[in-house]
C-alpha positions as CSV (number, residue, x, y, z in Angstrom):
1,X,108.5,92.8,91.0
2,X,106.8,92.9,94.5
3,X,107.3,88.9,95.0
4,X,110.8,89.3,94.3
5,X,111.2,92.4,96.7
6,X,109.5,90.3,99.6
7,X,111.6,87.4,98.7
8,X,114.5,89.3,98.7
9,X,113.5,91.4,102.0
10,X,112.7,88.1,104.1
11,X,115.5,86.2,103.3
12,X,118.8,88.3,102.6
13,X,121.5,86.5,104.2
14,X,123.7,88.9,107.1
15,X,126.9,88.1,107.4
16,X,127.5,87.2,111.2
17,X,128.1,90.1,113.5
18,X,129.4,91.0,117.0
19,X,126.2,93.3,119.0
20,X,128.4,95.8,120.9
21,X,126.4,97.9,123.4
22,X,123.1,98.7,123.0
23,X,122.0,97.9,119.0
24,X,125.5,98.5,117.6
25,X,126.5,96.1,115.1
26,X,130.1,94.9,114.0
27,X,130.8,93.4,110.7
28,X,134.5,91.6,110.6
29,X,134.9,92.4,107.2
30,X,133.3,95.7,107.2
31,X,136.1,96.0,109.1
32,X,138.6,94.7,106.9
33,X,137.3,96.3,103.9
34,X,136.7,100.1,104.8
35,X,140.1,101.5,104.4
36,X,141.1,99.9,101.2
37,X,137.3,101.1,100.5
38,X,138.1,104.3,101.3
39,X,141.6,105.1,99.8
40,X,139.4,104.7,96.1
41,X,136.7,106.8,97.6
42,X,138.8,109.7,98.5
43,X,140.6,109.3,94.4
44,X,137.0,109.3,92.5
45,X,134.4,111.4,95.2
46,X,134.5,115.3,94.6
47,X,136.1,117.4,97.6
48,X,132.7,118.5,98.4
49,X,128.9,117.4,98.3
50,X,126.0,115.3,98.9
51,X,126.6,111.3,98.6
52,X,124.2,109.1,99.4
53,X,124.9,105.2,100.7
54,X,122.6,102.5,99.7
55,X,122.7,99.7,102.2
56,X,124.7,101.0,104.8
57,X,124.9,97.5,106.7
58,X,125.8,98.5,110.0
59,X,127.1,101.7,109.9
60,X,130.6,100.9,110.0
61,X,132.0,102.2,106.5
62,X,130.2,105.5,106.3
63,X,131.3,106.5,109.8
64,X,135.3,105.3,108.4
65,X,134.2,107.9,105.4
66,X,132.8,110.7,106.7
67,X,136.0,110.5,109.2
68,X,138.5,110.5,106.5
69,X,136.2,112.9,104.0
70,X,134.9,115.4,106.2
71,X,134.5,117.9,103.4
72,X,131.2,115.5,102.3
73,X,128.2,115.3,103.6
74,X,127.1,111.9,104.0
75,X,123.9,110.1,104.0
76,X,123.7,106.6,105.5
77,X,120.2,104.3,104.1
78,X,118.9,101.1,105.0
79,X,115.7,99.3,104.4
80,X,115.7,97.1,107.7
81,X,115.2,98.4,111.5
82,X,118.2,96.5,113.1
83,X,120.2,98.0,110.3
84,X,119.2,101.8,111.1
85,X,119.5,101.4,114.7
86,X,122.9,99.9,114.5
87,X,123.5,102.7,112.2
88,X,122.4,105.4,114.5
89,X,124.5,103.6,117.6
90,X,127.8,104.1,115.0
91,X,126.8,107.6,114.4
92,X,126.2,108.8,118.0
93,X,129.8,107.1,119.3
94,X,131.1,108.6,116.7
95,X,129.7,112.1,117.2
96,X,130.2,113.5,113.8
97,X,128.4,116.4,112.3
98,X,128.7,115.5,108.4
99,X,126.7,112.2,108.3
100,X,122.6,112.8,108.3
101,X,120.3,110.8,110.6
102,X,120.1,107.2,108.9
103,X,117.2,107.2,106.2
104,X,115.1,104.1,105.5
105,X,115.3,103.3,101.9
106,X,114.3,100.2,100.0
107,X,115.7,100.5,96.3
108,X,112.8,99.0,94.8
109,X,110.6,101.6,96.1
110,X,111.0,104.9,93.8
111,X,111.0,107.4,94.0
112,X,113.7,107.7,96.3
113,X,113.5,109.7,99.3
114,X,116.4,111.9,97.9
115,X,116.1,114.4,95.7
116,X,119.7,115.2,94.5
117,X,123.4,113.8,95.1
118,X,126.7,114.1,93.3
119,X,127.5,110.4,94.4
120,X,125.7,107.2,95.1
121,X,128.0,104.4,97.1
122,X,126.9,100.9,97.5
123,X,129.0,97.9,98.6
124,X,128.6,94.4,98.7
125,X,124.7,94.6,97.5
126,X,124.1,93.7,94.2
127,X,125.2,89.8,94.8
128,X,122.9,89.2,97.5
129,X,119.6,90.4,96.1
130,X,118.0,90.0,92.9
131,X,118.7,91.1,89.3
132,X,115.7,93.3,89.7
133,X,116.9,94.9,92.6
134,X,120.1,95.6,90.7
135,X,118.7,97.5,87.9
136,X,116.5,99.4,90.5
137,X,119.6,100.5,92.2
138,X,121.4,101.9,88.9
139,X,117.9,103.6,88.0
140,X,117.4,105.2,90.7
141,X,121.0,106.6,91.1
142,X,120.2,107.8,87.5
143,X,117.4,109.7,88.9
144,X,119.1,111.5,91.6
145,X,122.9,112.0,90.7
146,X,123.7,115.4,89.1
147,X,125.7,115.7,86.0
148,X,128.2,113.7,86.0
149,X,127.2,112.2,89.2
150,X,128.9,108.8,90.1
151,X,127.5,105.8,91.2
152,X,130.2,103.8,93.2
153,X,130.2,99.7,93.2
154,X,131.8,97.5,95.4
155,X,132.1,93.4,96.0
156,X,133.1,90.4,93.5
157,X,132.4,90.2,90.1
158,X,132.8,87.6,87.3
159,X,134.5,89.0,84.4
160,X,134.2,87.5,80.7
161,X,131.5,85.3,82.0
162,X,134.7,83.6,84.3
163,X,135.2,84.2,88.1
164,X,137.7,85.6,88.8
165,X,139.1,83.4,91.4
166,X,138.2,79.9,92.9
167,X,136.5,80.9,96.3
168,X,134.4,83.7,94.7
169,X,133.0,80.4,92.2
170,X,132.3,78.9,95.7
171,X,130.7,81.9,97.3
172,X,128.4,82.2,94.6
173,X,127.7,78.7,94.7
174,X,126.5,79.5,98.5
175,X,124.6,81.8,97.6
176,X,122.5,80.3,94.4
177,X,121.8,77.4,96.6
178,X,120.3,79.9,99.2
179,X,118.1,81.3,96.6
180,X,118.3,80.9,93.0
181,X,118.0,85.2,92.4
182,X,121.1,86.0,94.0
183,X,124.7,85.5,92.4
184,X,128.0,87.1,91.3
185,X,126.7,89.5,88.7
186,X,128.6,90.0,85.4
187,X,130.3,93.0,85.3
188,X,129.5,93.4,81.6
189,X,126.1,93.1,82.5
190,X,126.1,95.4,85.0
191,X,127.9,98.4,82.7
192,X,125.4,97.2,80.1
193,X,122.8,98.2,82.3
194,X,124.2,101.1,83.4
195,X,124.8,102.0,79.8
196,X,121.1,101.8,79.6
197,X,120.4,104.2,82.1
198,X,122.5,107.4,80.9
199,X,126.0,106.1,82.2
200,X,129.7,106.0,81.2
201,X,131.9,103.1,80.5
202,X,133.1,101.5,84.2
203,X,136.5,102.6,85.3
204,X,137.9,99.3,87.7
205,X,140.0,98.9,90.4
206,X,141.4,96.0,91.8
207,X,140.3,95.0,95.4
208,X,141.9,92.7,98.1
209,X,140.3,89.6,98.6
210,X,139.4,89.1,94.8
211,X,136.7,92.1,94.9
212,X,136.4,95.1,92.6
213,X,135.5,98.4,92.9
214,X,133.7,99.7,90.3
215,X,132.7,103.5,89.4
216,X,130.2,105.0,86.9
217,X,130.0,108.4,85.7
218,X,126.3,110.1,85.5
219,X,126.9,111.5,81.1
């Protein structure tokens, strides 16, 4: 497990971004993504609590959240340094006082450094690190989510063993050839899994740009 943890934490591919002033980060599709993001959040998140983002890239989503759910408390993570200063540039442009300091978290290392949250969000992850990482991530929300707690999946899928459209094929193409651990997971893999680890059945919704979002309930 270590090997693939280094391998994984020395090679994860970024998606390019824009450095704004100082270590702020931009991601174009973070961009893109955040309010469709968002309009499912607001559906499936309680009015109130603790919910806790694994991999908050650069900061760009859980500042769009914590604007449009202030009723939450919010608490951004990342396991690199560019990631949590770009992070902690979003969150002081942004001056809100629902989102915590950013917290360094590496999902393979557990216990987390949370003890309790009624949601656990992570987007775009799962395909661009390895299986092992994947099950960690589902573990650990197990760990920490109340009762039915929800752990909150976003980015492509295949389905029925099948992609679900042509470019996701070719993204995942890209990023096999980049290193052999990463892929589009199975979805019925991953609910497998999740099954494992004291979850309910997925419920699914339908994404732009040929993504899924994809929410477990804590039973």
């Amino acid at each position: 497990m270590a090997d693939a943890t280094a391998c994984w934490m020395k090679t994860m591919p970024r998606e390019t971004t824009v450095r704004l002033a100082g270590d702020r980060l931009v991601s174009p599709s973070a961009e893109r993504n955040k309010a469709p993001i968002s309009g499912i959040l607001k559906d499936v998140l309680p009015r109130e609590g603790f919910v806790l983002e694994i991999g908050s890239g650069t900061g760009q989503h859980i500042v769009h959240f914590a604007r449009e759910m202030p009723s939450l408390a919010w608490q951004p993570s990342e396991r690199d340094e560019p990631s949590l200063a770009s992070i902690a540039h979003w969150m002081a442009t942004a001056d809100l006082s629902n989102v915590n300091p950013p917290l360094r978290l590496d999902v393979m290392e557990q216990p987390w450094p949370v003890s309790s949250a009624a949601a656990v969000v992570s987007l775009n992850m799962i395909h661009i690190a390895p299986w092992l990482a994947a099950e960690a991530l589902i573990r650990g929300a197990r760990d920490v989510l109340i009762p039915d707690g929800l752990l909150f999946l976003y980015g492509p899928f295949r389905r029925d063993g099948r992609h679900t459209a042509d470019s996701n094929e070719a993204f995942d193409r890209s990023l096999r050839s980049r290193n052999p651990a990463w892929g589009v997971r199975d979805l019925e893999e991953v609910a497998r899994t999740a099954s494992v680890h004291g979850f309910g059945a997925p419920t699914i919704y339908e994404m732009p740009a040929n993504n899924l979002s994809v929410v477990f309930r804590k039973v």
